[in-house]
One Martini backbone bead per residue (centre of mass of N, CA, C, O) as a GRO file, in nm:
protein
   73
    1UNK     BB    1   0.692   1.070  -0.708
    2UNK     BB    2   0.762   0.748  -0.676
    3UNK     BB    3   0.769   0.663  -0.935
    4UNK     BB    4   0.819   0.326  -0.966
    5UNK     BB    5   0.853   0.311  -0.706
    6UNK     BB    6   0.779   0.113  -0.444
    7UNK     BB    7   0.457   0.090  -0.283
    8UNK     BB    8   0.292   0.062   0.074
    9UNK     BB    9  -0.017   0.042   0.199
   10UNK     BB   10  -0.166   0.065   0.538
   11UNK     BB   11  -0.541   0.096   0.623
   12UNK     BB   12  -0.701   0.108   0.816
   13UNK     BB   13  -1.081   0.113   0.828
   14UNK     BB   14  -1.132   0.190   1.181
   15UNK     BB   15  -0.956   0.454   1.222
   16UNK     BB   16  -0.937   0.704   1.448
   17UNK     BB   17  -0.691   0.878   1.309
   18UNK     BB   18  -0.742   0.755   1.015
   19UNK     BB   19  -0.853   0.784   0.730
   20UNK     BB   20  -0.934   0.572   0.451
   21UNK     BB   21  -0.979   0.750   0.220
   22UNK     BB   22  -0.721   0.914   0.152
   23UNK     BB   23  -0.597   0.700   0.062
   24UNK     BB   24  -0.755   0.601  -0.162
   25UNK     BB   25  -0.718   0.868  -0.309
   26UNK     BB   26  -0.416   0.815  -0.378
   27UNK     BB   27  -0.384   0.533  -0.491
   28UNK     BB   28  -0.573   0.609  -0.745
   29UNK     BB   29  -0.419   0.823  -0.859
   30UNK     BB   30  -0.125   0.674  -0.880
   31UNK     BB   31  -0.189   0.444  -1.048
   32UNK     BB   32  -0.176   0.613  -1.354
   33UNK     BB   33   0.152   0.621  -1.327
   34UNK     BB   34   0.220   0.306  -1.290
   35UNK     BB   35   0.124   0.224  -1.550
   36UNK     BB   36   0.252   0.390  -1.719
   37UNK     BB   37   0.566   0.266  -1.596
   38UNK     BB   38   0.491  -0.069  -1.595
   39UNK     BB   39   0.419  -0.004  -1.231
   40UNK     BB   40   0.178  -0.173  -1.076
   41UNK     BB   41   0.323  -0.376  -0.869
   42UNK     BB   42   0.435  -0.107  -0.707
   43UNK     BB   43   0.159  -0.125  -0.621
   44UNK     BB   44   0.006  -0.090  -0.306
   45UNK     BB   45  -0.258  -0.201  -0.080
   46UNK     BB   46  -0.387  -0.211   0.249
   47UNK     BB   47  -0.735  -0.310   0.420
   48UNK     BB   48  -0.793  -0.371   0.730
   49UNK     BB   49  -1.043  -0.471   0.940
   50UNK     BB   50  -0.975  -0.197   1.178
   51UNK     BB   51  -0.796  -0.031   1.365
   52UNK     BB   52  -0.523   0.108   1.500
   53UNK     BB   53  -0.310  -0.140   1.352
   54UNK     BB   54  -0.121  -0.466   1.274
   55UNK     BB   55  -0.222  -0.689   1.136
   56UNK     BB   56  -0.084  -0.954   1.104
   57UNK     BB   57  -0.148  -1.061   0.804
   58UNK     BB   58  -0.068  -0.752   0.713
   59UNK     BB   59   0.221  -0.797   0.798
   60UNK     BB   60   0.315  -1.024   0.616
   61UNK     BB   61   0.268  -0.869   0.351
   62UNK     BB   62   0.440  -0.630   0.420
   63UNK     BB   63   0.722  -0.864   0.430
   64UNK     BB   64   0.659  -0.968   0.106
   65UNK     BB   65   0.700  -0.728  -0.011
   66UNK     BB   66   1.000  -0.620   0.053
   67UNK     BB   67   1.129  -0.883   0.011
   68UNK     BB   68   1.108  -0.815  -0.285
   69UNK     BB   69   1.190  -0.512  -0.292
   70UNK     BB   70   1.470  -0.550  -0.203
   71UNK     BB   71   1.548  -0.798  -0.346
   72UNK     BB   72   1.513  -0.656  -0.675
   73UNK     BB   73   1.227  -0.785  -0.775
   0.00000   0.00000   0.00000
């Protein structure tokens, strides 16, 4: 229900609190109805190699993707 509006997941994989399957099994699922609406870059994920944290590159990332979407894509 998202599309095509812009969505960022950030799930490292060796989080001990949340499985990094079931995030991978929703961006999979998202990913045909953002391409249906011409909107594949407005989805993105990342899985930082981590535990349960948010590795500074995954940070930076995750602010470089904001700073396009919210100033207007």
């Amino acid at each position: 229900s998202f599309a095509p509006r812009p969505f960022l997941a950030c799930a490292a994989t060796r989080d001990d609190d949340f499985d990094v399957s079931g995030v991978r099994d929703c961006i999979d699922d998202a990913r045909p109805i953002y391409e249906l609406h011409d909107s594949g870059d407005r989805l993105r994920a990342l899985y930082p190699e981590a535990g349960h944290s948010f590795p500074a590159a995954t940070r930076v990332a995750a602010y470089e993707f904001l700073e396009t979407w919210l100033r207007g894509g």
